[in-house]
C-alpha angles and dihedrals in degrees: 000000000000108000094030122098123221108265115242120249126222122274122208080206091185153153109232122173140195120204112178126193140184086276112011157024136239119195123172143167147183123252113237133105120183143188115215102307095346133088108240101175122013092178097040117142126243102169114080130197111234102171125332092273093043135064136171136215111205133191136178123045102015088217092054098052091040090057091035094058095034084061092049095053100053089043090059091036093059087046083056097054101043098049095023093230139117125281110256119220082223099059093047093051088055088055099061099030082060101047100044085049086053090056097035093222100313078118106076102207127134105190133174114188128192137174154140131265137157095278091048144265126335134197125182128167103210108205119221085260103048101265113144127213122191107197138155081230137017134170126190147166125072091299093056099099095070086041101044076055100064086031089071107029093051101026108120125189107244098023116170113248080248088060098041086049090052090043096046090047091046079050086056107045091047082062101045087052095046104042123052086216100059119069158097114071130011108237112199128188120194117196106182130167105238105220094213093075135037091256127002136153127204127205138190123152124193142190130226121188121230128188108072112145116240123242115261116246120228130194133207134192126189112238093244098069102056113069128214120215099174134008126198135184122212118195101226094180125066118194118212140173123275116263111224112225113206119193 
């Protein structure tokens, strides 16, 4: 209607990041969603589940990754049912690559996948326009530039899943203190094969709290070591005499 304005959606903002290692992956994410300049969410999850041995990090409009990834997971669900094997990360990368390139970025989804199949792990940032990046490590969201930054100046080849999950919550938290709409908790997902069976995943997500306020930091200086070479006194207070009022 003519005089009203639109009316704004809500953003996920975000700093997700994918970490992947000879047997495992590591995806995490921080926990705000805004609109516009307020904090509509400070526990919102950015972290979706696609098939037990897939999940998926998305950033940008929360109601375009939700839907993104919701289409994903009954696509790949149908596919399940009808060949009785496991979802491929592959696969589910096609999928969404091909779906954001139908809508050429109209729909507005980051998203970074990982998972685990029989030929290994797999880790893929997808772009708003289908592009399709396969990386050992990716960051994105509005917050990716401060990640992307301890990502490659403390990534090791042959890192332990312990060390990918410290290294994947220190990238986060660079986000959430670097970008206004990335905050609140740090949210981790560990995919990992289990060497005892053909084919298993394991799973454990944790939080971690950010927002505690450092402690200031005084200095003080004995008097010796500063020298004074003139001292001056200014009179910053004039007396004068008090003014009658008559009525």
């Amino acid at each position: 209607m003519k005089g009203l304005s639109t009316p704004s959606f809500t953003k996920t903002g975000t700093t997700i990041v994918g970490i992947k290692g000879s047997d495992y992956v590591v995806l995490a994410a921080d926990t705000r969603s805004t609109n516009g300049p307020i904090v509509a969410n400070k526990n919102c999850s950015k972290i979706h589940r696609i098939a037990d041995n897939i999940y998926c990090c998305g950033a940008g409009t929360a109601a375009d990754t939700y839907f993104t990834t919701r289409m994903a997971e009954a696509s790949l669900y149908r596919h399940q049912l009808k060949y009785e094997r496991i979802p491929s990360p592959i696969h589910c990368i096609n999928i969404l690559k091909r779906h954001l390139f139908r809508y050429r970025g109209a729909v507005q989804a980051s998203l970074i996948v990982g998972g685990l199949d029989a030929d290994g792990p797999v880790l893929s940032g997808i772009h708003p326009h289908g592009s399709v990046d396969s990386l050992p490590y990716t960051a994105q969201g509005s917050g990716s530039y401060a990640a992307i930054g301890i990502l490659e100046s403390q990534y090791k080849v042959n890192m332990t899943m312990e060390e990918a999950v410290e290294l994947a919550s220190q990238a986060i938290e660079a986000g959430i203190r670097n970008d206004l709409y990335s905050g609140s908790n740090i949210d981790i997902c560990t995919i990992q094969s289990d060497p005892a069976a053909t084919f298993a995943t394991k799973h454990t997500r944790s939080h971690k709290v950010i927002g505690k306020k450092e402690p200031s930091t005084t200095y003080s200086y004995p008097r010796q070591s500063i020298h004074i070479k003139k001292e001056q006194v200014y009179s910053l207070v004039s007396v004068t005499d008090a003014m009658e009022i008559h009525e």
